[in-house]
N, C-alpha and C positions, 0 to 999 in steps of 0.2 A: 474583581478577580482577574488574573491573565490566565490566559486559555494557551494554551499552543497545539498547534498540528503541526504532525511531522505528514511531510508527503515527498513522492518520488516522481523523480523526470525518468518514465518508464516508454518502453516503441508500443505502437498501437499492436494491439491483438491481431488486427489485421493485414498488418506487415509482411512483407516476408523478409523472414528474417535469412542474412548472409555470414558467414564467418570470417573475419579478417584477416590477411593474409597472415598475421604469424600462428594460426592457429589457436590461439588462448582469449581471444576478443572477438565481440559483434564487428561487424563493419558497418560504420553509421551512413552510409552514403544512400540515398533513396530513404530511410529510415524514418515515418514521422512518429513523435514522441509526443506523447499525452500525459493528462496529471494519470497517476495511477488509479486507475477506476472505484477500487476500493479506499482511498482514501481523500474521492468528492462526499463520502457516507460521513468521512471524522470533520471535512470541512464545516459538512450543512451542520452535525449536530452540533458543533463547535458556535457555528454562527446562530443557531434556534438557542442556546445555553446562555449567551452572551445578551441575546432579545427578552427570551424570560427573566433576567434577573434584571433587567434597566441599567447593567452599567457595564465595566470590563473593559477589558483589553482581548482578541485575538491576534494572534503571533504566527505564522505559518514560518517551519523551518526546513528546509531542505540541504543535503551533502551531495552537490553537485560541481560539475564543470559550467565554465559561462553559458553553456544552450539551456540549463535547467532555468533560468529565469525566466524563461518564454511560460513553463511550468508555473513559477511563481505568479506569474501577472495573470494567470490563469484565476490563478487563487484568490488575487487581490481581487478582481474584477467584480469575484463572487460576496463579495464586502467585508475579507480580512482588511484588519486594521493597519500593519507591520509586517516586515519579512525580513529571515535572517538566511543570506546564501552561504554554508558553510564551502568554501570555493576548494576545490582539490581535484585534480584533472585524474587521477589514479580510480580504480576501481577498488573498493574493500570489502571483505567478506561480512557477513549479517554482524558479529561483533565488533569489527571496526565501526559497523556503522552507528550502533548502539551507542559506542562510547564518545563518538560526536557528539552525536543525541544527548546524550546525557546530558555531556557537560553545559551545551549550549540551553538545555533546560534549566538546570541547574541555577546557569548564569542568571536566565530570565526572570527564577522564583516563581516559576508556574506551577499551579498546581493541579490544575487538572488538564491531562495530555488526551488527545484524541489522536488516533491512527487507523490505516487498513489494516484491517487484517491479515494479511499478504500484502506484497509487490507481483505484479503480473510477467514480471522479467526471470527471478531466479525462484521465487513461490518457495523460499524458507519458512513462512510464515511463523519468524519466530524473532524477529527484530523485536517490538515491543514488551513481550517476556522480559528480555536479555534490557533493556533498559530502565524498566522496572526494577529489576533486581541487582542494578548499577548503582540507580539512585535511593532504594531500599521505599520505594513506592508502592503502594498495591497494586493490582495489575489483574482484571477483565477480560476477559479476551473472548471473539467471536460474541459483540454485543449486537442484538434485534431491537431493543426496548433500552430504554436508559428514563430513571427518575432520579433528579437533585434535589434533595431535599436538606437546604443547610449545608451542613457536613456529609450529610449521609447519603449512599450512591446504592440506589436499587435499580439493578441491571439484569435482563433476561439474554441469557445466552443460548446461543446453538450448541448441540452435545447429540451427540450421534446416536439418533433413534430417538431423540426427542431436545427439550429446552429445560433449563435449570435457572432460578431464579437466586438471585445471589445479594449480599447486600454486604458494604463498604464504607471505608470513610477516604475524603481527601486529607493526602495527595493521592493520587492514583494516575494509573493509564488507562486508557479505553480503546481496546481494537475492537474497529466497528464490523460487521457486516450489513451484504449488502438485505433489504429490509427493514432496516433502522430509521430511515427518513429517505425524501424522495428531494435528491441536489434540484438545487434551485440555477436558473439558469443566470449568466451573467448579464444585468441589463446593461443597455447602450451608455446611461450613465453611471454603471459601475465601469466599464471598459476605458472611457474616457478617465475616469479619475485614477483606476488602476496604473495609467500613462504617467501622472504624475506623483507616484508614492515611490520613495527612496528606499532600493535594498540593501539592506546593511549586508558587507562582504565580509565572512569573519576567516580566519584563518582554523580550519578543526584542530581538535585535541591529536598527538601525533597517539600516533596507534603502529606497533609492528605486528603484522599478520601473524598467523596460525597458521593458515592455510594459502595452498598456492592453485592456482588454477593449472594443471595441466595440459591439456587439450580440451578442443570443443568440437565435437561433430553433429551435424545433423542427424536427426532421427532416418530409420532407411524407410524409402517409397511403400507404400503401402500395394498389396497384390492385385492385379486386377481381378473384379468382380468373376464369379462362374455362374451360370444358369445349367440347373442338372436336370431340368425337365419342365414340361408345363402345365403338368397334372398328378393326379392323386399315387402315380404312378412313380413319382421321383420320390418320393417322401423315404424308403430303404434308403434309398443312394445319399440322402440328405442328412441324413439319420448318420451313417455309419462317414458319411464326413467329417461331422462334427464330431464323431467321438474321436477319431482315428489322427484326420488332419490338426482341425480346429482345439482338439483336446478339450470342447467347453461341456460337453457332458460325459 
């Protein structure tokens, strides 16, 4: 069976992040960039899917600029088989990037797709929807639990205020969350062979936007903290803060 994951060359969470002189872009400069958290969850189960069945192909595909391979060798390391760099220096919005996806699926005749759930960068969390329903695939989303059985995909998802248990067949997509298995680390000799596996550089499907990015601004400074007393005696003043100020009760 070929498996593929889609995964993103995302900046760490714990970045600070800068805006780029013309307003409409990050400025990558100090920036370091990680696989996207949420989809080391599509890698492992990708890689634990491929061990239970004794045979396969994994495929990791990403739509990036040349830094995003640093991403890819990440992937390899973790003992993907193949990688395909969809190479495009531009930015595109959650549908352009679906439609790469797609096709470069497509090409692969993969059938069963693993992803995050989100990207940590613009948090649409709605890429894998939107490719599913390109290549007219089933589509899971926010999965904790995942069974292959055959054909048949019984998946326990997150659903607000509780989990929902759901059942499918391939082809499908899987956005993972995080819960679903515990990423495995890369060993020394995944790292090393990682060095020698060839990324195929494909040119993506073209895509003209929808949407344009206008501006970007930081979020504003957060207030500094107030202390309104240091006894049972502030609790009115604290009270009528938060109704007045804070507007939380």
């Amino acid at each position: 069976m070929k498996i593929a994951v889609c995964i993103s060359h995302v900046p760490d969470t714990a970045t600070r992040i800068k805006i780029g002189g013309d307003g409409k872009t990050l400025d990558p400069s100090g920036v370091t960039f990680i696989i996207n958290p949420y989809d080391e969850f599509a890698i492992e189960e990708a890689l634990k899917t491929k061990e239970s069945l004794g045979t396969g192909e994994v495929v990791v595909i990403t739509l990036g600029a040349e830094p995003a391979k640093e991403t890819i060798r990440k992937a390899l390391a973790m003992g993907v088989d193949n990688a395909v760099l969809l190479k495009e220096d531009v930015s595109r919005d959650s549908l352009g990037v679906a439609k790469a996806l797609a096709e470069e699926i497509k090409s692969q005749n993969a059938q069963l797709i693993f992803m995050g759930k989100q990207s940590v960068d613009y948090d649409n969390s709605i890429v894998g929807q939107l490719t599913a329903e390109l290549l007219r695939y089933n589509c899971v989303s926010v999965v904790v639990k995942l069974i292959l059985d055959g054909n048949k995909i019984i998946a326990e998802r997150e659903i607000e205020g509780g989990r929902e248990v759901v059942q499918t067949s391939l082809p499908v997509i899987i956005t993972c969350q995080k819960g679903l298995n515990e990423p495995r680390y890369a060993s020394l000799k995944g790292i090393m062979a990682a060095k020698k596996k060839v990324i195929e550089e494909k040119t993506p499907a073209q895509y003209i936007p929808s949407t344009e990015i206008v501006s970007m601004n930081l979020p504003p400074a957060k207030k500094p903290g107030r202390i309104v007393g240091n006894d049972v005696s502030a609790v009115p003043e604290l009270v009528r803060l938060l109704r007045e100020e804070a507007k939380v009760i």
